[in-house]
C-alpha positions as CSV (number, residue, x, y, z in Angstrom):
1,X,67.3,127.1,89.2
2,X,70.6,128.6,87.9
3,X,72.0,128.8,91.5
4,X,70.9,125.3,92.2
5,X,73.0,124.6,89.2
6,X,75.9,126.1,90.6
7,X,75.6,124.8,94.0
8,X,75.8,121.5,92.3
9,X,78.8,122.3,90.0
10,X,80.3,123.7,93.3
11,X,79.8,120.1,95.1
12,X,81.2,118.3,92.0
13,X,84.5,120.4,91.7
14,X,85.1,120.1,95.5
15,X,84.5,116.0,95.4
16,X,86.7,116.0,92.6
17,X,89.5,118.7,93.9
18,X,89.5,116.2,97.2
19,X,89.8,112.9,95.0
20,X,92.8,114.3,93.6
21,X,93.7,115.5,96.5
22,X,94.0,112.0,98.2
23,X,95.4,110.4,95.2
24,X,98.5,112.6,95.2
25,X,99.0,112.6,99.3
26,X,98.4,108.2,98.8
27,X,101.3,108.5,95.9
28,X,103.5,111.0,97.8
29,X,103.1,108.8,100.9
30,X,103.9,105.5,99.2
31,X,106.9,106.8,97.5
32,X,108.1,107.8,101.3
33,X,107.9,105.0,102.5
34,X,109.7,103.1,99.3
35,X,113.7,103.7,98.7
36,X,112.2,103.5,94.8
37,X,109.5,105.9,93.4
38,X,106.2,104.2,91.5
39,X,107.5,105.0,87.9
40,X,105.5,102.6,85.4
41,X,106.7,100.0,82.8
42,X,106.4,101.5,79.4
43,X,103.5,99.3,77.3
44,X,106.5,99.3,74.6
45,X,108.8,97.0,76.7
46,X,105.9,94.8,77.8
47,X,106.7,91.8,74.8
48,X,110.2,91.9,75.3
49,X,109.9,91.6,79.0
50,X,107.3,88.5,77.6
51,X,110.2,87.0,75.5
52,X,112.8,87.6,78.0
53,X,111.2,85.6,80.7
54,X,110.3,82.4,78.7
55,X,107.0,82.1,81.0
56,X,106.1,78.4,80.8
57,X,102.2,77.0,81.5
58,X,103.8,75.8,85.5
59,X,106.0,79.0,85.4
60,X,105.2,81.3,88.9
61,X,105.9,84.7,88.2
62,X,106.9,87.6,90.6
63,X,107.2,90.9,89.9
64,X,108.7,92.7,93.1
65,X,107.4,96.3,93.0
66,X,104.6,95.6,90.5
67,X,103.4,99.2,90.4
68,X,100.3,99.3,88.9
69,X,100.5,95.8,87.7
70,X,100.6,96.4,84.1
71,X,103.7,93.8,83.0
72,X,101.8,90.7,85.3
73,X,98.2,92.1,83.5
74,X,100.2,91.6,79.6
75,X,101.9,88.6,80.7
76,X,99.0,86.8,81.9
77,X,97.3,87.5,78.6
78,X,100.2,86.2,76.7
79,X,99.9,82.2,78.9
80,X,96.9,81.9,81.0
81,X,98.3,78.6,83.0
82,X,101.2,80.1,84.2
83,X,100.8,82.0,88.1
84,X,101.4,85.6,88.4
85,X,102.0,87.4,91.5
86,X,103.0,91.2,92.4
87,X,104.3,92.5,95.8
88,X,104.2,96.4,96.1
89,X,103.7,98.5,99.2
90,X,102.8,102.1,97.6
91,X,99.0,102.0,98.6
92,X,97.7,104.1,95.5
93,X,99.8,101.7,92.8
94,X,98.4,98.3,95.1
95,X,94.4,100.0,94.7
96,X,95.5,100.6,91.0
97,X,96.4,97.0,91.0
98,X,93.8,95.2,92.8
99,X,91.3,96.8,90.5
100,X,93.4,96.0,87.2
101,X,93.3,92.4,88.4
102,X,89.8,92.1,88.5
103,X,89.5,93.7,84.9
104,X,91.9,91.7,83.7
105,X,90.5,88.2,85.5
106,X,86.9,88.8,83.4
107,X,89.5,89.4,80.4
108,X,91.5,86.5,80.3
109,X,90.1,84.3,83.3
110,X,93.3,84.3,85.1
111,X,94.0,86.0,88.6
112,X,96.9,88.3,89.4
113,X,97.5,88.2,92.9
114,X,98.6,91.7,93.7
115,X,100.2,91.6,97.5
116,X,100.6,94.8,99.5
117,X,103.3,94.3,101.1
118,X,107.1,94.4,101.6
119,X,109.2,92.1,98.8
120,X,111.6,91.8,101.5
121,X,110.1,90.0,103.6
122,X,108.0,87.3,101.5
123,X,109.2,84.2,100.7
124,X,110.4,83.7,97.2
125,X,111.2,80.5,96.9
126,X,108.2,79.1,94.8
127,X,109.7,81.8,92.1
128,X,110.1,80.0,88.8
129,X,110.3,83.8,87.3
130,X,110.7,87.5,88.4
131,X,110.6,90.5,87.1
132,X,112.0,94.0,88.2
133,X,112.3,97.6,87.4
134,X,114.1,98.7,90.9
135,X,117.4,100.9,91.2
136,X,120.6,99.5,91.4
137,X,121.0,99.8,95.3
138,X,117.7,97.8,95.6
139,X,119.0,95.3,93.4
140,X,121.9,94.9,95.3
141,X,119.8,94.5,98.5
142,X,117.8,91.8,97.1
143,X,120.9,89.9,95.7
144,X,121.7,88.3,99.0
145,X,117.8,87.1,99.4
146,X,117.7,85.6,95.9
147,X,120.7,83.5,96.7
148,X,119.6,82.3,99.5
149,X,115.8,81.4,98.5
150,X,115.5,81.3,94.5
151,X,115.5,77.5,93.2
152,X,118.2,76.6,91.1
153,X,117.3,78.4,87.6
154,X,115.1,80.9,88.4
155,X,115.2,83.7,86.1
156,X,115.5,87.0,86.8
157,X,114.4,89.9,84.0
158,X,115.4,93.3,85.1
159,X,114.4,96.6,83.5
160,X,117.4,99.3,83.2
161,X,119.2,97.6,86.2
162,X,121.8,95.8,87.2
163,X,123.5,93.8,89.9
164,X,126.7,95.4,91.0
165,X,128.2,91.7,91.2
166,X,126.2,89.9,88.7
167,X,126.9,89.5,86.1
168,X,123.9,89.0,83.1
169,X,124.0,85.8,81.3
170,X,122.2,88.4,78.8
171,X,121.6,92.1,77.9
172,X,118.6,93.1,75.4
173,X,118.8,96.6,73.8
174,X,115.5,97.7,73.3
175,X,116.2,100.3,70.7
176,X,114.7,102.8,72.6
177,X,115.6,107.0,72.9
178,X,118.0,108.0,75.4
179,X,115.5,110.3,76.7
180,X,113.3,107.2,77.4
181,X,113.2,105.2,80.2
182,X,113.7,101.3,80.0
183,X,116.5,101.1,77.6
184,X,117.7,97.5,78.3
185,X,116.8,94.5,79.6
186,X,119.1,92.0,82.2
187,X,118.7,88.7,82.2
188,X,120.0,86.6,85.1
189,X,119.8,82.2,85.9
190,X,120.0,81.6,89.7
């Protein structure tokens, strides 16, 4: 009986060694094939990302590298009208997502969309809003696809990062440690 025991615990560490296992090769290979690691919103940032977006009921909300999904998941909770989609390609972040979305439709009866996929190359123009925690050179990639497919006044929310030339029509300290991440908030009208 005791070896059947062990046999068993044997099995259970081995399932659980190769789970974890394929969860670190699916993160290592996502952040490969991004220019920007998966690093997740704090929780403390997600109200004054809220505030800084002024999400209407007819808003459409991106986030563009979406991670996880946690800012569209507290967002959606805070106006249930509005539309929220996330683009991300790291496959472990877009499972993490997918499954968060269904959690949070039974919570607050409003779907994310989480897209796997390339922000590059979807079309942005039914944007009302957007969110995005990406580096600088990123941002500056995207700049030229925002002019060219954002409606007039879309806003822009950016965690940490700027446009090299953009100017913000705002800047929100978050009062946060310098040894924190996600010290400021951008805001940008296009």
């Amino acid at each position: 009986m005791i070896d059947f025991l062990f046999v068993i615990l044997q099995i259970i560490l081995l399932i659980i060694l190769l789970g974890t296992t394929t969860l670190f090769l699916l993160w290592i290979i996502g952040n490969l094939r991004n220019r920007v690691p998966f690093v997740m919103a704090s929780r403390g940032v997600m109200e004054d990302v809220c505030k800084a977006l002024q999400i209407k009921d007819d808003s459409v909300v991106y986030d563009l590298g979406c991670g996880d999904g946690r800012i569209l998941f507290y967002l959606s909770s805070q106006n249930k009208k509005a539309k929220y989609i996330g683009i991300e390609n790291n496959i472990l972040a877009v499972m993490l997502a997918k499954l968060g979305s269904i959690l949070n439709q039974k919570k607050t009866n409003n779907k994310v969309k989480i897209i796997n996929g390339n922000f590059f190359k979807h079309d942005l123009s039914e944007a009302s809003h957007i969110f995005v925690y990406l580096y600088p050179n990123m941002m500056d990639d995207l700049l030229l696809k925002f002019d060219r497919e954002l409606k007039k006044g879309t806003r822009l929310v950016s965690l940490s990062f700027q446009f090299t030339n953009k100017r913000p029509i705002a800047e929100i300290d978050l009062n946060r440690s310098k040894y924190k991440l996600g010290r400021k908030l951008y805001i940008y009208n296009f």
